[in-house]
C-alpha positions as CSV (number, residue, x, y, z in Angstrom):
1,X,-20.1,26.3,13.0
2,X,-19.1,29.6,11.7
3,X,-17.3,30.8,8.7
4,X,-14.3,33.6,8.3
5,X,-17.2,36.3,7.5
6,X,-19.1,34.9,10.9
7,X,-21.8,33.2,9.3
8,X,-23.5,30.2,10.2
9,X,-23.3,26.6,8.0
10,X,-25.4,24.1,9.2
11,X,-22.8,21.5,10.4
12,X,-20.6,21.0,7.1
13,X,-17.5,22.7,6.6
14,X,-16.6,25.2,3.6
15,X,-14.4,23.9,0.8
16,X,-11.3,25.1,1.6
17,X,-9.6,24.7,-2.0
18,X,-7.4,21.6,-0.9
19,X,-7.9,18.4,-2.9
20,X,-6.6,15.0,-1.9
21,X,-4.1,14.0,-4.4
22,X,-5.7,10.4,-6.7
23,X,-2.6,9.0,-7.4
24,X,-1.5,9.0,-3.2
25,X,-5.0,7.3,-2.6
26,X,-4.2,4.5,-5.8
27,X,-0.9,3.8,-4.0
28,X,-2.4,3.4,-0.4
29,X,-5.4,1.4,-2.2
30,X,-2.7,-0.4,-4.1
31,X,-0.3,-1.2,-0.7
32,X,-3.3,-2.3,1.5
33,X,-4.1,-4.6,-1.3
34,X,-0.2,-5.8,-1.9
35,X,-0.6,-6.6,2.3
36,X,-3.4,-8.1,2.7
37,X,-3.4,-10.4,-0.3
38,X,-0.9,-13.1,1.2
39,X,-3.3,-13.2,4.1
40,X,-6.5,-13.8,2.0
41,X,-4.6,-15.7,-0.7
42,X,-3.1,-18.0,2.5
43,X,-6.8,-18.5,4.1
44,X,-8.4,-19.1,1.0
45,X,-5.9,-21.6,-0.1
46,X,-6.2,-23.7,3.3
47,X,-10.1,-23.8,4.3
48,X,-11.5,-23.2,0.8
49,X,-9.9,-24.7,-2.4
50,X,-7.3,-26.8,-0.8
51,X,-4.7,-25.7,-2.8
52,X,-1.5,-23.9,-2.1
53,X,-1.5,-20.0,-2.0
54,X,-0.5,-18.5,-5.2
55,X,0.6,-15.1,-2.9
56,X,3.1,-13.7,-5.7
57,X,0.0,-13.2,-8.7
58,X,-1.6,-10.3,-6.6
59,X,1.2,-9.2,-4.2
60,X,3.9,-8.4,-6.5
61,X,2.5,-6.4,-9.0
62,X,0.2,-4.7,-6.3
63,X,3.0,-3.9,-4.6
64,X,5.6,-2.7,-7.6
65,X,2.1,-0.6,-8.7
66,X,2.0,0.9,-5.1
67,X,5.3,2.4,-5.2
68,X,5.2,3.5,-8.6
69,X,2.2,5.3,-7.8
70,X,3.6,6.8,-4.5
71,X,6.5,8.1,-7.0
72,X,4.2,9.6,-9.1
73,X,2.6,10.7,-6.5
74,X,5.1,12.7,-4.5
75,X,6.4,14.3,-7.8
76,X,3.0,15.6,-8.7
77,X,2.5,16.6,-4.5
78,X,5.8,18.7,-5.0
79,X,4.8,20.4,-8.1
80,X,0.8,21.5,-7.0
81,X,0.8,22.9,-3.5
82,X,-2.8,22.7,-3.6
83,X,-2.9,19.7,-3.6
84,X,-2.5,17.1,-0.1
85,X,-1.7,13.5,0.5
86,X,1.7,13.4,1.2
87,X,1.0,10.7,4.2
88,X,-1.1,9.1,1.9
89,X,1.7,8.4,-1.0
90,X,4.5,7.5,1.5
91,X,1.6,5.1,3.5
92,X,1.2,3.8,0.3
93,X,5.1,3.3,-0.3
94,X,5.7,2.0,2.5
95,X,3.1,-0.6,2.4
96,X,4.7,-1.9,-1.3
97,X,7.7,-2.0,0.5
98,X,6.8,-4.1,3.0
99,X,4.7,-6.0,1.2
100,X,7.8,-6.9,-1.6
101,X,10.3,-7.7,1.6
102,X,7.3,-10.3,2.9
103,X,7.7,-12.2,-0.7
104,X,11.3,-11.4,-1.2
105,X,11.8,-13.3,2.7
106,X,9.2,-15.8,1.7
107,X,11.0,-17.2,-1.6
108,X,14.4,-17.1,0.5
109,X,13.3,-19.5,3.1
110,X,13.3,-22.3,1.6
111,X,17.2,-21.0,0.4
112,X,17.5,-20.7,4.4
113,X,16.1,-23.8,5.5
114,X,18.0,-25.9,2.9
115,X,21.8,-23.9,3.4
116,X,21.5,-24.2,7.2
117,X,22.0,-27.5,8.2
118,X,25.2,-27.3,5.2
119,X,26.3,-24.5,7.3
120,X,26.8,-26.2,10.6
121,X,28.6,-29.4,8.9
């Protein structure tokens, strides 16, 4: 590879003064986590302890963190230019959001479940 002044480097790229912003990679960390908990907390619950998922004690907070940090995130992105990771902070929002609608939807079926046979009488 060559540089701008046409010298070599041996395979690795130069710096180029752009730095991934933390916070964005917290709230991508943060929303993969928020998703994939139910999962793990679902499997573990069935083939290992017995016991019924606890999904809300990681999800929720995960998730509210994810956003948060996504906020914080895309307010510092705006004011440093030099800094990058916008897809990472709205990855990472998105994610939370998701993840929130998943428990919000999972505490309302049993709302569902029980109002629709009331409906049809």
């Amino acid at each position: 590879m060559t540089s701008d002044d046409g010298t070599q480097r041996g395979g690795v790229m130069a710096p180029t003064g752009e730095r991934t912003s933390r916070i964005a990679v917290l709230s991508l960390a943060l929303g993969l986590l928020a998703v994939v908990a139910p999962v793990l907390s679902l499997l573990s619950a069935m083939y290992v302890t017995g016991l019924p998922p606890q999904i809300g004690l990681v999800t929720i907070p995960a998730a509210i963190a994810a956003v948060v940090a996504a906020l914080i995130a895309r307010r510092e992105l705006r004011r440093d230019e030099s800094l990058t990771g916008h897809g990472l902070s709205l990855a990472g929002m998105v994610l939370g959001v998701v993840a929130l609608g998943l428990v919000a939807l999972q505490m309302a079926m049993p709302l569902v479940l029980l109002l629709g046979p009331l409906a049809s009488a």
